[in-house]
N, C-alpha and C positions, 0 to 999 in steps of 0.2 A: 542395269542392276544385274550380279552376278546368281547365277542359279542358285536356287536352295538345294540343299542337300534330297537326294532322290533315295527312296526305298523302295525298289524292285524286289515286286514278290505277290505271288497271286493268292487273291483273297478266298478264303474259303466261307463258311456260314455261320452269320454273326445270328445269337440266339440272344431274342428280346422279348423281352414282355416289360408291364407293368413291375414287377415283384423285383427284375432285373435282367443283368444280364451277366453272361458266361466265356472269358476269353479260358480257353484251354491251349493246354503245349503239353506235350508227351511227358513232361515231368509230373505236372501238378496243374490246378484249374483254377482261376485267376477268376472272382465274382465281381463285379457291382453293384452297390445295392443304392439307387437314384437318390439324392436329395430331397427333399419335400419341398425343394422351391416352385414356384409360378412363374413361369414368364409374364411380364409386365405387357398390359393391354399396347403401351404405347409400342414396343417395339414387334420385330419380326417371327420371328423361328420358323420361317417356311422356306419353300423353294421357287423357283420359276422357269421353267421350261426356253428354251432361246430354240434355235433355227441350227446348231453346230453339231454335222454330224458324226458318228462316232463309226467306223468301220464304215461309212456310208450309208448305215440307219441312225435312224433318231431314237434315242433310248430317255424313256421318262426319269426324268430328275426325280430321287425318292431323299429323302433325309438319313433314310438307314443303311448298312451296310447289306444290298442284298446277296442272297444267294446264288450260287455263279457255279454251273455246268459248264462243261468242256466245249459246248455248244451255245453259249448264252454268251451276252455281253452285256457288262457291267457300267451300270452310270456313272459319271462323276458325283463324288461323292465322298462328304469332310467324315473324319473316321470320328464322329461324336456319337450318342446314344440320343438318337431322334430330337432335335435343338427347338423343335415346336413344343416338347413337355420338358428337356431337363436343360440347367442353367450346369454348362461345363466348368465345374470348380478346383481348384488350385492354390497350392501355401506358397507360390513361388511367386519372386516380384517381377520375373519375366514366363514363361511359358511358350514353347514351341505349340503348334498346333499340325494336324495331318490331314492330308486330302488325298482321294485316290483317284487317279488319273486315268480311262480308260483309253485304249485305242483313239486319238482322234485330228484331224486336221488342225486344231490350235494350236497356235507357238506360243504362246502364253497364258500365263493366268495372272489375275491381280489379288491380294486381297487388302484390307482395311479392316482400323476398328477404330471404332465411334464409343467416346467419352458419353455416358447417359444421363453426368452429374452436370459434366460442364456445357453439353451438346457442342462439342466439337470432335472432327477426327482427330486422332495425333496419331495414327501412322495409316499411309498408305502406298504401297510396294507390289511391283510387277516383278514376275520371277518366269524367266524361259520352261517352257515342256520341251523336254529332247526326247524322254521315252513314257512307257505305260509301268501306271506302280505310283506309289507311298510316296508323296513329297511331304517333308519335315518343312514346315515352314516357320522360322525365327523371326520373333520381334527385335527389334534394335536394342544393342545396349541402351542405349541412353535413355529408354522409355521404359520406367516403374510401374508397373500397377497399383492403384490405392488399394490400400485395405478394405474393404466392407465391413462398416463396424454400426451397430445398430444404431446410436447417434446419430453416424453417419454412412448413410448407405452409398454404396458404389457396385456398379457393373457395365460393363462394357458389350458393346455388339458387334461381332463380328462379321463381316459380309468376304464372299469367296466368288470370283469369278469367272469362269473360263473363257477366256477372251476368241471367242471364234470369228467373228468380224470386229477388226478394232475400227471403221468405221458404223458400224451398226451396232450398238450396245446393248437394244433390244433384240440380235440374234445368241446372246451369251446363256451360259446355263450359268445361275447362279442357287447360293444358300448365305444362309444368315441363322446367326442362335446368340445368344447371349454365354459372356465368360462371365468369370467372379473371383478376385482373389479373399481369401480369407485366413485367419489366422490361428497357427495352431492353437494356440487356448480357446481359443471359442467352440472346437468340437468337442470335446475330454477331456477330461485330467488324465486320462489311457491312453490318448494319442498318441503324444509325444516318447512315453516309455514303449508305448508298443511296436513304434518304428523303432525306439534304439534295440531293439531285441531281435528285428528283422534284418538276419544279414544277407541274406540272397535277397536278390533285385525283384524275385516272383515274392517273397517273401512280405517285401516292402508294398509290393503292386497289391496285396492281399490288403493290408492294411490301408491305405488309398483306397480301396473300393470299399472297403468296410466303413467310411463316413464320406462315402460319395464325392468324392476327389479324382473326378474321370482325369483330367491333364497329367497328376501325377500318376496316376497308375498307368497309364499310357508308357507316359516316358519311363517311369521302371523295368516293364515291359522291353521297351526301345534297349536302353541298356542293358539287358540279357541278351544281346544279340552280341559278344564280346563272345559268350563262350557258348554261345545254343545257337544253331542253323536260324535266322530271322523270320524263314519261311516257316518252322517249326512252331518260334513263338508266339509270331504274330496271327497265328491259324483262326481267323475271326469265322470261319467256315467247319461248322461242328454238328452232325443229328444231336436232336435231343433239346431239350426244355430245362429249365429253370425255375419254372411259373411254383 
């Protein structure tokens, strides 16, 4: 399988709490404000420590984006807001997802998502690491997301993992959270007009985090890298609070 597309660029400090969280860029400041969902008892949203070292140390696997000094090394680590309390949500029938790749002796990574309606996977895909930084990683055309619609519910679980002994799969650092697609009518009747009013892409991202829509606010994000420095906009590295 052909590499996913890589984003090279060093993370700065991602600001979290409960209340939310805070992407800034020298323009303007980009909020999140979490979902009210539950992760369901049956599945994951944690991580697991493996044996694959990173510069030659072992760096504890954390869920969040940590804080990263000139001196510090950073874990692998999927660019969600902590996948143990919030359910990553999306209006799109495909959605890229991102993981940050530190320093480290694996040539690969895999990841998979697991159907929770139908309990089957429908896609699982190995992708080469050539360098350190932001891999974009795409689901297949051909795979849809269902809708979650309260009749019928639907979400998926995603698992991510850094393949450091591809004989030994208890040496990998892995994560797992749960996605969700959903539909714009079911946030607002202000959704829908309030994205058509947002014509910058941070604009758009504003709107996305305003009913908890991490995937697309992400990728709004992502796409202001056309005409903003990437390193600028994706600055998950910021003092200051939110709370």
């Amino acid at each position: 399988m052909s590499p996913r597309q890589s984003f090279a660029l060093r993370l700065a400090t991602t600001l979290f709490c409960f209340s939310g969280i805070l992407i800034t860029s020298p323009a303007q400041a980009v909020f999140f404000n979490p979902p009210g969902n539950q992760i369901p008892s049956s599945i994951g949203g944690n991580s697991r420590r493996g044996g694959c070292a990173v510069d030659e140390v072992e760096t504890e696997v954390e869920a969040l984006v940590a804080p990263v000094e000139a001196e510090q090394t950073v874990a692998f680590l999927p660019i969600v807001p902590n996948p143990s309390r919030v359910v990553a949500l999306t209006t799109q029938a495909s959605t890229p997802l991102w993981v940050y790749v530190p320093p480290t002796r694996a040539q690969s990574a895999e990841f998979s998502l697991f159907d929770n309606v139908t309990n089957r996977f429908v896609y699982s895909g190995r992708f080469a690491i050539e360098t350190t930084g932001i891999y974009q990683i795409n689901l297949p055309d051909r795979l849809e997301l269902n809708v979650d619609q309260p009749t019928a519910p639907q979400d998926y679980t995603w698992f991510i993992d850094l393949v450091c002994e591809p004989n030994n799969p208890a040496a990998n650092l892995s994560h797992t959270g749960t996605l969700k697609r959903v539909a714009p009518n079911s946030l607002s009747p202000d959704f829908e007009s309030s994205l058509d009013q947002a014509v910058d892409p941070l604009d758009r991202a504003n709107v996305y985090g305003n009913y908890g829509l991490w995937l697309d606010l992400v990728a709004a994000v992502v796409e202001k890298r056309e005409t903003m420095a990437l390193a600028d906009v994706m600055r998950l590295i910021r003092p200051g609070t939110v709370c």
